[in-house]
N, CA, C and O atoms as CSV, one atom per row, in Angstrom:
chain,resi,resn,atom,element,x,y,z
A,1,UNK,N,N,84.281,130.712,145.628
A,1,UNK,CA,C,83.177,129.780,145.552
A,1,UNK,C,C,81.914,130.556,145.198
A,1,UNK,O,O,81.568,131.624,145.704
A,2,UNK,N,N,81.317,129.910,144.315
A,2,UNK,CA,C,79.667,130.430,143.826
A,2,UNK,C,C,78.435,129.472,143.965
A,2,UNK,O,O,78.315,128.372,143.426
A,3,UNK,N,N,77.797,129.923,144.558
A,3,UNK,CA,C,76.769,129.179,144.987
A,3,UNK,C,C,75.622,129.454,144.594
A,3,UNK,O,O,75.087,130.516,144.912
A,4,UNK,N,N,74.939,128.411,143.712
A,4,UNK,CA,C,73.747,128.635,143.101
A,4,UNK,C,C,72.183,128.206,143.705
A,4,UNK,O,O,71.931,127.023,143.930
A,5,UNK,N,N,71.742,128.676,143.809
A,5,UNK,CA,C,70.331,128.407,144.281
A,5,UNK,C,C,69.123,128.230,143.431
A,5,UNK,O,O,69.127,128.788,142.333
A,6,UNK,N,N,68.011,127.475,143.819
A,6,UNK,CA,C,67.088,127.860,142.629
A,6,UNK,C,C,65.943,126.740,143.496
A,6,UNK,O,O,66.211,125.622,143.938
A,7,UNK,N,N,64.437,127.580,143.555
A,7,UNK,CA,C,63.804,127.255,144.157
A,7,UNK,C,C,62.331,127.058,143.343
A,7,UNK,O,O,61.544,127.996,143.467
A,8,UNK,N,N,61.893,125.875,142.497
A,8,UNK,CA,C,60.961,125.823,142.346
A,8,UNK,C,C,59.420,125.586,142.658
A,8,UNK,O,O,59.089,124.435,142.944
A,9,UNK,N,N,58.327,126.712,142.623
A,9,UNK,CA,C,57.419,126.804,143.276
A,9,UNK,C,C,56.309,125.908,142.572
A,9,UNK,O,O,55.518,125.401,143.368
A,10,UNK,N,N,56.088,125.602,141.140
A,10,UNK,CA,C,55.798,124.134,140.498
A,10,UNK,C,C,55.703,123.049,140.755
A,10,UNK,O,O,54.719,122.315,140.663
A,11,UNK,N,N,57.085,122.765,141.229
A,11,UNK,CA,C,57.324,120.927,141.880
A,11,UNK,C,C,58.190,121.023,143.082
A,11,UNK,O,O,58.968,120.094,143.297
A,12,UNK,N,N,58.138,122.257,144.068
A,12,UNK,CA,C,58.809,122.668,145.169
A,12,UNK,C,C,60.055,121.402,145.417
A,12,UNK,O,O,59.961,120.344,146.039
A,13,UNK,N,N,61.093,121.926,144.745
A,13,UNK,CA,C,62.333,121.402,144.489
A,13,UNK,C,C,63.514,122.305,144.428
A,13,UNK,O,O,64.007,123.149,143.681
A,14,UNK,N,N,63.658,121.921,145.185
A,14,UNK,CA,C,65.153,123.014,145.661
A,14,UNK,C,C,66.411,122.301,144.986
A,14,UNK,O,O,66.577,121.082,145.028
A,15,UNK,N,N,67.185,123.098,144.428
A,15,UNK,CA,C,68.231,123.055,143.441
A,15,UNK,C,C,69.648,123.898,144.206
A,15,UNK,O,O,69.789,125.119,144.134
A,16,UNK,N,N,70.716,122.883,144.998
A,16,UNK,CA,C,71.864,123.670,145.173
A,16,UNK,C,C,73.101,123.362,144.759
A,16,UNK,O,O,73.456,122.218,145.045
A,17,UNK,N,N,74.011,124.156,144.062
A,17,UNK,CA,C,74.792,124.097,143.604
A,17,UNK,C,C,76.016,124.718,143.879
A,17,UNK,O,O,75.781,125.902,144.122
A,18,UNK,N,N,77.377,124.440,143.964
A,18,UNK,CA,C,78.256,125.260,144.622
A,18,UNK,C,C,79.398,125.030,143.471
A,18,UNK,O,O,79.476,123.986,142.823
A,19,UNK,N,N,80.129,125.963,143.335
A,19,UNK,CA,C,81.208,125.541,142.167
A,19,UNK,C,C,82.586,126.798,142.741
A,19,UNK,O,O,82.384,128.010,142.807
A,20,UNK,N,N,83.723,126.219,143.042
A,20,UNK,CA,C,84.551,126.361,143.328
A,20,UNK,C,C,85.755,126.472,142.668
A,20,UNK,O,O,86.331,125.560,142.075
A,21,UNK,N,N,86.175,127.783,142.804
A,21,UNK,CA,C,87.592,127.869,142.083
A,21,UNK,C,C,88.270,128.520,142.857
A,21,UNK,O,O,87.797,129.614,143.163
A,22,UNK,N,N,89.679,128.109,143.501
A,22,UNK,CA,C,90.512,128.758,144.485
A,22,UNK,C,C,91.666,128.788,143.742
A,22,UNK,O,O,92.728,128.757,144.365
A,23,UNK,N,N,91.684,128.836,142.654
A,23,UNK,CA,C,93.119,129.507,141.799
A,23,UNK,C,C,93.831,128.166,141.475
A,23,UNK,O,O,94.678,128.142,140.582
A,24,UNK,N,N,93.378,126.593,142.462
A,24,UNK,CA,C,94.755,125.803,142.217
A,24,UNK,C,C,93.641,124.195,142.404
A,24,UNK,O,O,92.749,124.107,143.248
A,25,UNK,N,N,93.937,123.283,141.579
A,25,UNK,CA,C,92.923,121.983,141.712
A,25,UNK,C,C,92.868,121.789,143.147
A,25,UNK,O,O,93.829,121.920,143.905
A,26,UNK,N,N,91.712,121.476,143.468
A,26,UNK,CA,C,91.314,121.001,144.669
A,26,UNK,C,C,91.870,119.724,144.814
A,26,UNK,O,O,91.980,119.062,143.782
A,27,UNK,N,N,92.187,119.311,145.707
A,27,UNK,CA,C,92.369,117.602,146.396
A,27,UNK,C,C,91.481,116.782,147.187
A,27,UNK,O,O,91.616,115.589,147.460
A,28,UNK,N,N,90.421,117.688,147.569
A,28,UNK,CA,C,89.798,117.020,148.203
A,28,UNK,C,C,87.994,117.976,148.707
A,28,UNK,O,O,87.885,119.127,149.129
A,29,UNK,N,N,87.275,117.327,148.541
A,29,UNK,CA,C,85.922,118.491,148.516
A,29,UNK,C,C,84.882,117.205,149.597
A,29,UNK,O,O,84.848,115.994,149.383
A,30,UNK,N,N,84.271,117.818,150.523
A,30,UNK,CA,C,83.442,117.072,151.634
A,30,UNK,C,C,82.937,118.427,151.957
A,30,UNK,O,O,83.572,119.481,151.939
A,31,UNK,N,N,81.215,118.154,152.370
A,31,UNK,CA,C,80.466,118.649,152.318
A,31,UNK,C,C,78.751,117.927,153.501
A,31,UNK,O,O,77.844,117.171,153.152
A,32,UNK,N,N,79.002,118.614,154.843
A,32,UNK,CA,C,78.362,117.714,155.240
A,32,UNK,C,C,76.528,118.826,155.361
A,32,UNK,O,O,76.309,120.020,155.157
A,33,UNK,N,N,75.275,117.262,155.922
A,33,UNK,CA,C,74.421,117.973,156.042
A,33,UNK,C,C,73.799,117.406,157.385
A,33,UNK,O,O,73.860,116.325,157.970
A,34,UNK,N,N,73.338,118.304,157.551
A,34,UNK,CA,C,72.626,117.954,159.241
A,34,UNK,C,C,71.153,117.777,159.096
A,34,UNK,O,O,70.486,118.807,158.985
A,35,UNK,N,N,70.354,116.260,159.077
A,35,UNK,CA,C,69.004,116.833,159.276
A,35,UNK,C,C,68.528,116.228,160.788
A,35,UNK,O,O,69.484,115.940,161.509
A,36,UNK,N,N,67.468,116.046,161.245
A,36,UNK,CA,C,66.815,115.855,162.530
A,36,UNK,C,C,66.300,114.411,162.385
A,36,UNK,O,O,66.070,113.817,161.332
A,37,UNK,N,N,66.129,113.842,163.982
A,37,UNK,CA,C,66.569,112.297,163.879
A,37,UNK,C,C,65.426,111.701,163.133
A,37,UNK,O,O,64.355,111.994,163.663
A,38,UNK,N,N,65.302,110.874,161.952
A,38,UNK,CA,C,64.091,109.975,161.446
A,38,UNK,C,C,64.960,108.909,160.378
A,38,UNK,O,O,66.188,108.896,160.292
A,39,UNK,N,N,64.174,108.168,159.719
A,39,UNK,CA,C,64.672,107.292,159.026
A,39,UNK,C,C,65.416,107.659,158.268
A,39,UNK,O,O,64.906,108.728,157.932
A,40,UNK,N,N,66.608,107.520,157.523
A,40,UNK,CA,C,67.088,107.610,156.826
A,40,UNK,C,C,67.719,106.229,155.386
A,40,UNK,O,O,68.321,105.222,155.760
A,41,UNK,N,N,67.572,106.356,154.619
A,41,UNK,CA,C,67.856,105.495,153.705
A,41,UNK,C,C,68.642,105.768,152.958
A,41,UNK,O,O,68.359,106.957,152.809
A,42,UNK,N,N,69.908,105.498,151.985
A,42,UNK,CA,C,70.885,105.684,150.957
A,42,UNK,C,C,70.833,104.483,149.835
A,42,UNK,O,O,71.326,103.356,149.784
A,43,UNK,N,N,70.040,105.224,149.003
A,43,UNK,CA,C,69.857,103.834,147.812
A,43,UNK,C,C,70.981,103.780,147.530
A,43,UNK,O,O,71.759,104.574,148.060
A,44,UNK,N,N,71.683,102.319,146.108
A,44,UNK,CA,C,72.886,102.309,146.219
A,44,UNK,C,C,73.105,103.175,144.370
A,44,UNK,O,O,73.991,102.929,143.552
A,45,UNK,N,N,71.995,104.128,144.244
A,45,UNK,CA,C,72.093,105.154,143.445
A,45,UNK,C,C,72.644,106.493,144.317
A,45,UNK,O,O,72.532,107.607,143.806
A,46,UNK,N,N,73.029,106.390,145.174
A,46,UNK,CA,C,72.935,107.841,145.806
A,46,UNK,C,C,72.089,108.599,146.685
A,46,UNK,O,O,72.322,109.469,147.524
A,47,UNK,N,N,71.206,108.125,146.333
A,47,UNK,CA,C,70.124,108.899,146.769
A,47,UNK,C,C,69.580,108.865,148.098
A,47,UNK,O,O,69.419,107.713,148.500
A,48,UNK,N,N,69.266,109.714,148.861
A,48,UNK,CA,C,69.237,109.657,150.486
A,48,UNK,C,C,67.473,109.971,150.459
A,48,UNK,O,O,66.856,110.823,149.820
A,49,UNK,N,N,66.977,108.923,151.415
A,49,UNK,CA,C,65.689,109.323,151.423
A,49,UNK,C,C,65.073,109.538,152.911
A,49,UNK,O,O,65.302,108.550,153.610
A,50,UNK,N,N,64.303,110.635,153.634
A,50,UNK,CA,C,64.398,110.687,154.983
A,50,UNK,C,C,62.778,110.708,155.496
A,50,UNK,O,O,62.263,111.803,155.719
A,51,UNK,N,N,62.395,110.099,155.583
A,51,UNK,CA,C,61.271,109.198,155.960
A,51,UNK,C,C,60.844,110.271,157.084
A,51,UNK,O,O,61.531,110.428,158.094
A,52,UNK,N,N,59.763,110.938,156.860
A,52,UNK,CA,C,58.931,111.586,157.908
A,52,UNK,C,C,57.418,111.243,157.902
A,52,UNK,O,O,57.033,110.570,156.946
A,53,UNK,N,N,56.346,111.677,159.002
A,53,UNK,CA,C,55.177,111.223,159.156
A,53,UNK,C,C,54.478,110.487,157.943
A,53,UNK,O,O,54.224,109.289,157.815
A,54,UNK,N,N,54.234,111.583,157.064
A,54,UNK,CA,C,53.825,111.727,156.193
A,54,UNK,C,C,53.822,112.035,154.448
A,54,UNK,O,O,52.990,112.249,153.566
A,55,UNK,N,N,55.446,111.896,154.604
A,55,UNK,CA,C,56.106,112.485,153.307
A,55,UNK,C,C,57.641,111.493,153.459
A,55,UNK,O,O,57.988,110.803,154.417
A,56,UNK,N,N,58.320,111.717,152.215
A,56,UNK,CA,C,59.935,111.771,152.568
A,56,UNK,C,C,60.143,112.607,151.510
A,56,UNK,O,O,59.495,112.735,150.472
A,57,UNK,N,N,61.247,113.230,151.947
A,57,UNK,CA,C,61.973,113.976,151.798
A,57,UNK,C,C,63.435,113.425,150.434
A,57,UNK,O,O,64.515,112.917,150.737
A,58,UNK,N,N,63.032,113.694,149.271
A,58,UNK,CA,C,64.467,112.863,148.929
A,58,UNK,C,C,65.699,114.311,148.223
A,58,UNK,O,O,65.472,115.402,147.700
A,59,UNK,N,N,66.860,113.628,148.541
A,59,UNK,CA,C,67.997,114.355,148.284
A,59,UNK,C,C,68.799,113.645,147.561
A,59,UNK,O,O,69.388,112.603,147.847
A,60,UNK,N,N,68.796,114.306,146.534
A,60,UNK,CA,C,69.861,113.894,145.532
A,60,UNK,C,C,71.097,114.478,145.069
A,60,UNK,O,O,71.096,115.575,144.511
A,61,UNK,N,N,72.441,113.634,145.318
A,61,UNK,CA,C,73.472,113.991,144.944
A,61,UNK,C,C,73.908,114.544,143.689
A,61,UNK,O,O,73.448,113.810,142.814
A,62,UNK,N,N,74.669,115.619,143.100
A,62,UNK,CA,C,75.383,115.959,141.793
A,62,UNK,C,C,76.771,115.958,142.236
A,62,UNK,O,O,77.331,116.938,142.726
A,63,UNK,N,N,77.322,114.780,142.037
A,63,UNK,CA,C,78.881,115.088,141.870
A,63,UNK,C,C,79.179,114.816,143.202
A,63,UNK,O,O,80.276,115.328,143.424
A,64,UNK,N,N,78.765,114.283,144.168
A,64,UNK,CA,C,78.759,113.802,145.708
A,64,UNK,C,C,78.173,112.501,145.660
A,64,UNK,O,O,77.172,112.026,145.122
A,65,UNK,N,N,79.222,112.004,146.483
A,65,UNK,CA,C,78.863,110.338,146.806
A,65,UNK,C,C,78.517,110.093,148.858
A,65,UNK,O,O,79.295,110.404,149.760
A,66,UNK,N,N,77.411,109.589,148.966
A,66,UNK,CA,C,77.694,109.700,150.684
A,66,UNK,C,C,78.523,108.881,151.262
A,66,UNK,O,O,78.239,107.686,151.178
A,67,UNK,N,N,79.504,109.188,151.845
A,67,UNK,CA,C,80.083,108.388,153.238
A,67,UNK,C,C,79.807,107.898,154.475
A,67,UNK,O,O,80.482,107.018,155.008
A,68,UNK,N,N,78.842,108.420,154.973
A,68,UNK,CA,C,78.416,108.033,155.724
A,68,UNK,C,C,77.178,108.764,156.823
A,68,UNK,O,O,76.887,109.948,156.650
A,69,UNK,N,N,76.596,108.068,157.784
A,69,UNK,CA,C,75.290,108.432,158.799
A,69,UNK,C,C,76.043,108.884,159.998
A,69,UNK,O,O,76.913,108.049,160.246
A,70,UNK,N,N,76.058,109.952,160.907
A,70,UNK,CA,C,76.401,109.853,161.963
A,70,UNK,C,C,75.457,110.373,162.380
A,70,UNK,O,O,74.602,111.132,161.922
A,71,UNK,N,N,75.742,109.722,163.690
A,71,UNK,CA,C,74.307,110.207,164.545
A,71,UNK,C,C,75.049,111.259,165.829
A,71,UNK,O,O,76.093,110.878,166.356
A,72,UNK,N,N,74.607,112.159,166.114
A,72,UNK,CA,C,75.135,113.113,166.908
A,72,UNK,C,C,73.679,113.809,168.067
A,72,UNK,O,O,72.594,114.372,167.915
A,73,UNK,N,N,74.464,113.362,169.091
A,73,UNK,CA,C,73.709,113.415,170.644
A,73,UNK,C,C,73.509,115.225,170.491
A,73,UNK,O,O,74.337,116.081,170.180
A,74,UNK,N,N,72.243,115.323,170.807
A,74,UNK,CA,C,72.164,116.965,171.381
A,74,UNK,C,C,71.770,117.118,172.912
A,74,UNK,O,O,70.700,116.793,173.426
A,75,UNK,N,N,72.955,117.726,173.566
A,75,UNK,CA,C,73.234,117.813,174.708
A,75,UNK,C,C,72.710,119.251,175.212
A,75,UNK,O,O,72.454,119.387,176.408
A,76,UNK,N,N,72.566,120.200,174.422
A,76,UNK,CA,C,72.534,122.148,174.676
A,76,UNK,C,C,70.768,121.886,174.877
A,76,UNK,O,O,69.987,121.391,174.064
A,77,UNK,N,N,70.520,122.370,176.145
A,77,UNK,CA,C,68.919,122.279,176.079
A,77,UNK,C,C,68.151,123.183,175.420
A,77,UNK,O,O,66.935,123.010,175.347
A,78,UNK,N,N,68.714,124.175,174.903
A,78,UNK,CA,C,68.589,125.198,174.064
A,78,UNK,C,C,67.781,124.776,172.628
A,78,UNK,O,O,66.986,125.397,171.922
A,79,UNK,N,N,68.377,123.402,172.539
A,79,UNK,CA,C,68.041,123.014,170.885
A,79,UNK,C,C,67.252,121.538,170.824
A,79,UNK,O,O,66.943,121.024,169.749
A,80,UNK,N,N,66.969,120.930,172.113
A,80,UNK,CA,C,66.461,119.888,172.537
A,80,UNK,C,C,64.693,120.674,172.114
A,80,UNK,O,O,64.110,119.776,171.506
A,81,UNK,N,N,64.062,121.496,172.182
A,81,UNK,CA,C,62.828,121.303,171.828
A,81,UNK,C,C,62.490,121.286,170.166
A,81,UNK,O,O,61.429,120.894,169.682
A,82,UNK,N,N,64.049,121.986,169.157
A,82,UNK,CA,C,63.919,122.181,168.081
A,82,UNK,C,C,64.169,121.134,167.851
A,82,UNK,O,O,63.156,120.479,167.606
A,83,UNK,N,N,65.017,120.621,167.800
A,83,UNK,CA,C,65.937,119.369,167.177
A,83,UNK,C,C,65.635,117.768,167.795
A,83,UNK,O,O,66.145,116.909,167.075
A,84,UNK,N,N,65.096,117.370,168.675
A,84,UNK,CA,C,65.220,116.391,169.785
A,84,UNK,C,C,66.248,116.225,169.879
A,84,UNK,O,O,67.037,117.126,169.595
A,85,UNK,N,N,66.757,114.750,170.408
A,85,UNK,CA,C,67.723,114.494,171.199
A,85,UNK,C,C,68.986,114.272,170.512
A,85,UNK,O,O,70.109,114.455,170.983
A,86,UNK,N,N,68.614,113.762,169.078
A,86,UNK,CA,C,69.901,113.694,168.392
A,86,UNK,C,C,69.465,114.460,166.572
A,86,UNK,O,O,68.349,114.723,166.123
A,87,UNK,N,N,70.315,114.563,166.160
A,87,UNK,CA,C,70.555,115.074,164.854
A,87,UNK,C,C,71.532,113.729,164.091
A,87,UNK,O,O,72.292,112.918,164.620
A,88,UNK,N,N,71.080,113.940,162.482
A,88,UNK,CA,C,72.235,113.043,161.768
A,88,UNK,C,C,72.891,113.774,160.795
A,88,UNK,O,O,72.204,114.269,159.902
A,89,UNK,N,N,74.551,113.999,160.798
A,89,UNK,CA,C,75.195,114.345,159.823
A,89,UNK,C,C,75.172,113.163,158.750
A,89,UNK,O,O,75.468,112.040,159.158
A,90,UNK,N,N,74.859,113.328,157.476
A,90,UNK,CA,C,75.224,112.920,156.026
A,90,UNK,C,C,76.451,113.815,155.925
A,90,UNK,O,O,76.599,115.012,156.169
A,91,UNK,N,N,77.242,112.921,155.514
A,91,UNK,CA,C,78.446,112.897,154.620
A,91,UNK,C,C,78.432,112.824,153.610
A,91,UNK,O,O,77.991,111.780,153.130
A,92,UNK,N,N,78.965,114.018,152.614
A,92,UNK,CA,C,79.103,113.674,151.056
A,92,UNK,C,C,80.573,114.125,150.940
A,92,UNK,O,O,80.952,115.160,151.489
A,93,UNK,N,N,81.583,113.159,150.055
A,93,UNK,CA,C,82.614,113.853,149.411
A,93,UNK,C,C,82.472,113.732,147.623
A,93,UNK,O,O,81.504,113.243,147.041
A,94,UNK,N,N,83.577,114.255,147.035
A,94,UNK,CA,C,82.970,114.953,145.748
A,94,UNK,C,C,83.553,113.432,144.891
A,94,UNK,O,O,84.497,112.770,145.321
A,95,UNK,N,N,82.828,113.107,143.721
A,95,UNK,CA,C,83.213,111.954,142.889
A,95,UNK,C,C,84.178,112.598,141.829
A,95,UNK,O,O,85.158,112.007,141.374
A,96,UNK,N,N,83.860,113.661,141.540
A,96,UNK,CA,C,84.911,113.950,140.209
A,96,UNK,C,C,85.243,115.277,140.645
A,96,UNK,O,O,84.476,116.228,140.500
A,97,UNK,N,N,86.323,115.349,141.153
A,97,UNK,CA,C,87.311,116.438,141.927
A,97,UNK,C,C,87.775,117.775,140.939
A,97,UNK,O,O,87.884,118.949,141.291
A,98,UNK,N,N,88.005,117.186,139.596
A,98,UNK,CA,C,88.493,118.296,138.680
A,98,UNK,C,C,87.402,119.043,138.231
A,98,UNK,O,O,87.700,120.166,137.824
A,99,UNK,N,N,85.872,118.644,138.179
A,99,UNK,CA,C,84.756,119.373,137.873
A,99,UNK,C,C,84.216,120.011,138.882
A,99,UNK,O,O,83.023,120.314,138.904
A,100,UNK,N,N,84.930,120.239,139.687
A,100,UNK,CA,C,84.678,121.144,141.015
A,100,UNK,C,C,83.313,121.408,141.238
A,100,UNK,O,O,83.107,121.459,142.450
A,101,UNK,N,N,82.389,121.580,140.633
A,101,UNK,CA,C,80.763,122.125,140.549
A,101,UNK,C,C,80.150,120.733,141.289
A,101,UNK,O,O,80.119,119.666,140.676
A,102,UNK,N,N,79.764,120.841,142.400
A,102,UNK,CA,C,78.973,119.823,143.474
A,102,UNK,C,C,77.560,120.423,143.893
A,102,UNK,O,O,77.554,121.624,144.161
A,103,UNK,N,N,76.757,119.952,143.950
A,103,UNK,CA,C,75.060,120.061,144.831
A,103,UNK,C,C,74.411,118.853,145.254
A,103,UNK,O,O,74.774,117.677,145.271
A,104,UNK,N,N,73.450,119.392,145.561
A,104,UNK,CA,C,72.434,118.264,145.454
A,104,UNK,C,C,70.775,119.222,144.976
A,104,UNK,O,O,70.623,120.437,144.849
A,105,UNK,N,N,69.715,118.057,144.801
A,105,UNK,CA,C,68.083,119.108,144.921
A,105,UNK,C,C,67.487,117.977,145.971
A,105,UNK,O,O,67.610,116.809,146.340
A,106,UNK,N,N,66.812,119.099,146.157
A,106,UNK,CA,C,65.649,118.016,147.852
A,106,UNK,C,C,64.501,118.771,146.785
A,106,UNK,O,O,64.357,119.726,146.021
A,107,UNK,N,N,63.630,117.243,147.514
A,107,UNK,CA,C,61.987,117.537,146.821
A,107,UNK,C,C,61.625,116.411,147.294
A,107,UNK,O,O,62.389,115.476,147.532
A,108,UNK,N,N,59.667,116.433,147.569
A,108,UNK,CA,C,59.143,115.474,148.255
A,108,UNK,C,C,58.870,114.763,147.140
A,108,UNK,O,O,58.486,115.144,146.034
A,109,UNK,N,N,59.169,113.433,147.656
A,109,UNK,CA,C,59.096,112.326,146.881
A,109,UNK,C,C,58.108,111.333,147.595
A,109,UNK,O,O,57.863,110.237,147.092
């Protein structure tokens, strides 16, 4: 697996990319992300938008479709002042499996 990065300081837009070759077609590619509890939205383009004070945050899929919101309790008091009380996994699995090359870019929108 190769993982591409690319961080523009212009229109501060982060660009990630991962492209995978394990010698034999993949069957199956999921890819999750964790952000901290606030609004979340999934246009029915893809696009995940995460609603903070003053900004949102949008993330856009390449080659990932989302499955789904989970919301996940933080119990470790360790991470209760970073994180509050819960965190949400986004779910992405991959739309076109044989083009193995999946990302997304975040940028304030």
């Amino acid at each position: 697996m190769t993982r591409h990065l690319n961080f523009s300081h212009d229109t501060a837009k982060i660009e990630i990319s991962d492209e995978i070759d394990l010698g034999e077609p993949l069957t199956r590619f999921e890819l999750p992300l964790y952000v901290s509890d606030r609004k979340i939205v999934v246009g029915t383009d893809g696009v995940c938008r995460l609603y903070g004070k003053h900004s949102v945050l949008v993330i856009t899929p390449e080659n990932l479709r989302v499955t789904g919101l989970e919301p996940i309790e933080i119990t470790d008091p360790r991470h209760l002042d970073v994180w509050g009380n819960r965190v949400f996994k986004i779910g992405f699995e991959a739309i076109d499996i044989e083009k193995a090359i999946f990302g997304f870019s975040i940028e304030i929108g």
